[in-house]
One Martini backbone bead per residue (centre of mass of N, CA, C, O) as a GRO file, in nm:
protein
   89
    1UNK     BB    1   4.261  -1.740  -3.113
    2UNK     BB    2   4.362  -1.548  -2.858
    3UNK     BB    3   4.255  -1.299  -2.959
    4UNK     BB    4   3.950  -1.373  -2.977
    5UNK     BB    5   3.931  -1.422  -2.666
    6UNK     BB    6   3.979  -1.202  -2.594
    7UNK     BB    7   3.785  -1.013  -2.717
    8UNK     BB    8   3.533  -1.151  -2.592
    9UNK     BB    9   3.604  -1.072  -2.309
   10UNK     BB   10   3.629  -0.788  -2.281
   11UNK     BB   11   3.349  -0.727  -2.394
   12UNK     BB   12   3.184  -0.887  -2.176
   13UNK     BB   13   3.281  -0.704  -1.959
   14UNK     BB   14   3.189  -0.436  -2.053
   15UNK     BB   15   2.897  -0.537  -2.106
   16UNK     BB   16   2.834  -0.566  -1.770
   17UNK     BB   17   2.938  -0.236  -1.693
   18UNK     BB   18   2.714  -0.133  -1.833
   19UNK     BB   19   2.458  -0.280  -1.689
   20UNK     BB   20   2.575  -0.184  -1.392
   21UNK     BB   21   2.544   0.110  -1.432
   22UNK     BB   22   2.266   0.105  -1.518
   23UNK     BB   23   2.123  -0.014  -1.238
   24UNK     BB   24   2.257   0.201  -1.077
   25UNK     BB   25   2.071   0.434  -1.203
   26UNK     BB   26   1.811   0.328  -1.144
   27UNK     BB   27   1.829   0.261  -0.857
   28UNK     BB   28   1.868   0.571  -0.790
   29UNK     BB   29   1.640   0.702  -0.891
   30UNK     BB   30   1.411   0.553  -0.730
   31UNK     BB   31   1.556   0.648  -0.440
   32UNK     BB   32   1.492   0.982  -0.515
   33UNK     BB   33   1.166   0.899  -0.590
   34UNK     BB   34   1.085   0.847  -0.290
   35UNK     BB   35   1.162   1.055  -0.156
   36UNK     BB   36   1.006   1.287  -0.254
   37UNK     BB   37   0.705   1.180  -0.246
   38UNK     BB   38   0.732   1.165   0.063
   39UNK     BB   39   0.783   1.445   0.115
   40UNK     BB   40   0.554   1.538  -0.040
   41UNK     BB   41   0.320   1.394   0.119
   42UNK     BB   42   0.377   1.539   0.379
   43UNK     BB   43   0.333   1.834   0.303
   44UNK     BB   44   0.027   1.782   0.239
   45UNK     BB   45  -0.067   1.660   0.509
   46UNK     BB   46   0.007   1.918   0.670
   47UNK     BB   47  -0.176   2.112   0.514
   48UNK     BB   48  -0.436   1.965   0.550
   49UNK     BB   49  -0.456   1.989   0.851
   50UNK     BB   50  -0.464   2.249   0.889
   51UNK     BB   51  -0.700   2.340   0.782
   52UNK     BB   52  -0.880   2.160   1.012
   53UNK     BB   53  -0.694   2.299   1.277
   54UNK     BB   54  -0.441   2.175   1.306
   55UNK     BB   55  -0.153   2.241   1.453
   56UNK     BB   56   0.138   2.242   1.338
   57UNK     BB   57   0.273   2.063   1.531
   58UNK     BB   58   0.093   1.862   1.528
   59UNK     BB   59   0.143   1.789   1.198
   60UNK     BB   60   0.429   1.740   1.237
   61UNK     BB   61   0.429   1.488   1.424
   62UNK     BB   62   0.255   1.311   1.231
   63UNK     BB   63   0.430   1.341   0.975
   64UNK     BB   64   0.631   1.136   1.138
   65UNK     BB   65   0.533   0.894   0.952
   66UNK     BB   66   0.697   0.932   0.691
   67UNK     BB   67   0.989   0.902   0.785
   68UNK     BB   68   0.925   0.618   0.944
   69UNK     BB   69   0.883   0.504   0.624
   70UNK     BB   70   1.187   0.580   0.486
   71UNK     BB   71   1.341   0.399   0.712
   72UNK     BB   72   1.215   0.133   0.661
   73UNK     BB   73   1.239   0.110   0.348
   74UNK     BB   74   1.559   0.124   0.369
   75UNK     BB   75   1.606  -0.129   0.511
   76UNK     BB   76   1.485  -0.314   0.369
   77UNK     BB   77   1.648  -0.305   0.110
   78UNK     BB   78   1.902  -0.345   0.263
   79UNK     BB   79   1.857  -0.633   0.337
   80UNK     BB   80   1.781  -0.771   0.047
   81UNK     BB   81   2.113  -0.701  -0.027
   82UNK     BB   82   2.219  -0.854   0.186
   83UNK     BB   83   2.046  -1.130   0.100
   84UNK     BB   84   2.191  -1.184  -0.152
   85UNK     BB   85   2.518  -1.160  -0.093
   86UNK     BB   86   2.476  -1.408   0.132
   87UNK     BB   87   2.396  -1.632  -0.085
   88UNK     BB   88   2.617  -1.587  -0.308
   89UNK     BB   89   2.873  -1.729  -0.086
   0.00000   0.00000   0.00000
């Protein structure tokens, strides 16, 4: 009987620790897919303005609203899990 539940207790473990690895890598997925987009969104908006006759200098100065918004949203994240961890306890 002492044997089948250490097999229970140990397989539960084990089956948290995949949906944990699976959990942390989709939250880095979604994170690195952020990041991406961010930059690809910033380089667009550039090349985009710089056609209506914007100087590169000044396109480069505006889309720097888009680093301020990628280090924005990455606060908030990390806020969101810091406020979790602190009900946690």
């Amino acid at each position: 009987m002492r044997v089948k539940g250490s097999l229970h207790l140990i397989s539960t473990l084990f089956y948290g620790f995949i949906l944990l690895l699976s959990l942390s890598i989709r939250l880095l997925w979604i994170w690195l897919t952020v990041d991406w987009k961010i930059w690809k969104a910033r380089r667009g908006f550039e090349k985009e303005i710089v056609r209506y006759g914007v100087s590169k200098h000044d396109a480069k100065k505006l889309s720097a609203q888009y680093v301020i918004l990628k280090r924005n949203l990455k606060k908030l994240f990390m806020q969101s899990i810091k406020r979790i961890n602190a009900s946690d306890i």
